[in-house]
Backbone as a ProteinNet text record, in pm:
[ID]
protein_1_A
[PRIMARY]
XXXXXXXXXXXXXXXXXXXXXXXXXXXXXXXXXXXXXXXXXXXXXXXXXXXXXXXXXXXXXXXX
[TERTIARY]
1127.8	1215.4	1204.2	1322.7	1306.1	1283.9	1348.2	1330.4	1219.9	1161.2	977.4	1010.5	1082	1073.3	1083.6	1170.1	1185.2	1079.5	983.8	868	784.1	790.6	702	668.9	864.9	807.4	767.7	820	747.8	580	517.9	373.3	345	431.2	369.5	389.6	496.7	486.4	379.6	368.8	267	128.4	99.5	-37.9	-33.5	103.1	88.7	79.1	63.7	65.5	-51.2	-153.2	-236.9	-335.9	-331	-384.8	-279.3	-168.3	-57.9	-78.8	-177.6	-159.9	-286.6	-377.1	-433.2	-357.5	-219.2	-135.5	-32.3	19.1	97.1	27.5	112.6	65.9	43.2	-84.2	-146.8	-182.7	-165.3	-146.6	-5.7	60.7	171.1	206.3	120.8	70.8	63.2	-54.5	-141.7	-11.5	40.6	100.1	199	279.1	325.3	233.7	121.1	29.7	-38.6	-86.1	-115.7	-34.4	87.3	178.7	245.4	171.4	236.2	93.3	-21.1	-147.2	-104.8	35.8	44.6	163.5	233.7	336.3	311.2	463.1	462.4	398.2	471	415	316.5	207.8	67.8	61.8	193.1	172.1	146.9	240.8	259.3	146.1	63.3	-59.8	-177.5	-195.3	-230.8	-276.7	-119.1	-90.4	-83.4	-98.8	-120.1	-285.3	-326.5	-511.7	-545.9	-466.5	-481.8	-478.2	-343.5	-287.4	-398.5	-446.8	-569	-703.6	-711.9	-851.1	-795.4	-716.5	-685.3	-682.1	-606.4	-574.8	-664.7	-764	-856.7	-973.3	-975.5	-1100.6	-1049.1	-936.7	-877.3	-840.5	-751.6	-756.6	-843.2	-955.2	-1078.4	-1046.4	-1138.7	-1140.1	-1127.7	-1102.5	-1080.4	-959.4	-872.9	-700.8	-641.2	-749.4	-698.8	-732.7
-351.2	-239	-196.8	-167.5	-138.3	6.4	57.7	224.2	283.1	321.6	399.1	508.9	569.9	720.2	663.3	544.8	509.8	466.6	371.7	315	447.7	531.6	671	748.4	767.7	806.7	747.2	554.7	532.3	506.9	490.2	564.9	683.6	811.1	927.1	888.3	813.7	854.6	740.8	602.6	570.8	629.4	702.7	767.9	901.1	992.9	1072.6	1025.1	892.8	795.8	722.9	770.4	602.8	623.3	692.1	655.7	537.3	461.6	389.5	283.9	282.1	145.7	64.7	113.8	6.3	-92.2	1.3	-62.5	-142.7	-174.7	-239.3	-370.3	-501.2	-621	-557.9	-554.2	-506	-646.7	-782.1	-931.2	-951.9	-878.1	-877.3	-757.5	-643	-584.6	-592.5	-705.3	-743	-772.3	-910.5	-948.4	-829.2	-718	-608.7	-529.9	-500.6	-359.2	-460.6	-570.1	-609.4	-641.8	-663.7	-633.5	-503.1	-385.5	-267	-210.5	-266.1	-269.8	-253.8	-402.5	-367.8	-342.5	-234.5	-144.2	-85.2	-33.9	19.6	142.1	221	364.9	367.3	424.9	502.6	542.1	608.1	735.7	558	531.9	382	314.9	254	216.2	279	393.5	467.8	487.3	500.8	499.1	368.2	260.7	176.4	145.7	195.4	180.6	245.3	376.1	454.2	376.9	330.7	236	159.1	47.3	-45.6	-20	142.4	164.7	141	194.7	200.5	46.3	-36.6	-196.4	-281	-272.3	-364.7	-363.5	-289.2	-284.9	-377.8	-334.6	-423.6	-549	-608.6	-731.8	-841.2	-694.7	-788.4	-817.5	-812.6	-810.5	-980	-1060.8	-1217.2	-1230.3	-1137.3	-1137.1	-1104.6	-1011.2	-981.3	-1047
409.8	429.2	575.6	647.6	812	818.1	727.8	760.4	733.4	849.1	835.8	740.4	775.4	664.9	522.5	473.4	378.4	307.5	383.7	377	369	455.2	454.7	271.4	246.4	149.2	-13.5	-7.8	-89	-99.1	15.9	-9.6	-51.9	-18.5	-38.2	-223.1	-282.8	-448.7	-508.3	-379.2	-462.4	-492.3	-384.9	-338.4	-447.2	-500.5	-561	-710.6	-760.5	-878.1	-888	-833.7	-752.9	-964.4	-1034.4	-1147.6	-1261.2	-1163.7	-1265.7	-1184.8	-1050.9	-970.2	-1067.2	-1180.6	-1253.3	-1349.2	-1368.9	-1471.2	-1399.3	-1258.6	-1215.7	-1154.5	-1128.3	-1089	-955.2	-936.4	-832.4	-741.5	-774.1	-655.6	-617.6	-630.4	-556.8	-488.9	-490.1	-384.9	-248.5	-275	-109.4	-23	-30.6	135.6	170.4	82.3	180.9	212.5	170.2	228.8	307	353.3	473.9	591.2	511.5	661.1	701.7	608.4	657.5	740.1	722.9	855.1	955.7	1071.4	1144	1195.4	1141.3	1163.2	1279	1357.4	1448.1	1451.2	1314	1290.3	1228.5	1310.7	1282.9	1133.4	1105.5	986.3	826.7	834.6	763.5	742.3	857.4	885.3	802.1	823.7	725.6	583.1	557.3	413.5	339.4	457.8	381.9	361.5	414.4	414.6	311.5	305.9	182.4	38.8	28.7	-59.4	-121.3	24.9	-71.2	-108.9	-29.8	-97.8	-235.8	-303.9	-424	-494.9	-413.8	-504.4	-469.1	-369.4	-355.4	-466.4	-525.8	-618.2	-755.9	-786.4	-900.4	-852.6	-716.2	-691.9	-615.7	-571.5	-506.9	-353.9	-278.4	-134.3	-76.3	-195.5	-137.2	-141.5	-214	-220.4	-70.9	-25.8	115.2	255.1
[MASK]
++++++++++++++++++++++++++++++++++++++++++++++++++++++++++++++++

């Protein structure tokens, strides 16, 4: 998705959901929240760090 705000605010609903990210295919996750690491925008970057504290525990730190 190109639009940061767009991207902005589907983190803010995943992050306000993060007890439904055990129930979603959380390996198809990884390759967008590692390429939203290196985003232009800071705020994105972020939220995506935020993001895998959450999915790395269920898909394991060798997925990433």
């Amino acid at each position: 998705m190109e639009n940061p705000e767009s991207r902005s605010e589907i983190f803010k609903w995943i992050l306000g959901h993060t007890e439904a990210i055990a129930g979603a295919d959380t390996s198809s996750m990884v390759k967008p929240l590692t390429m939203c690491l290196t985003d232009k925008s800071k705020a994105i970057r972020e939220f995506a760090e935020q993001t895998i504290s959450h999915v790395m525990p269920l898909t394991g730190y060798s997925d990433f």
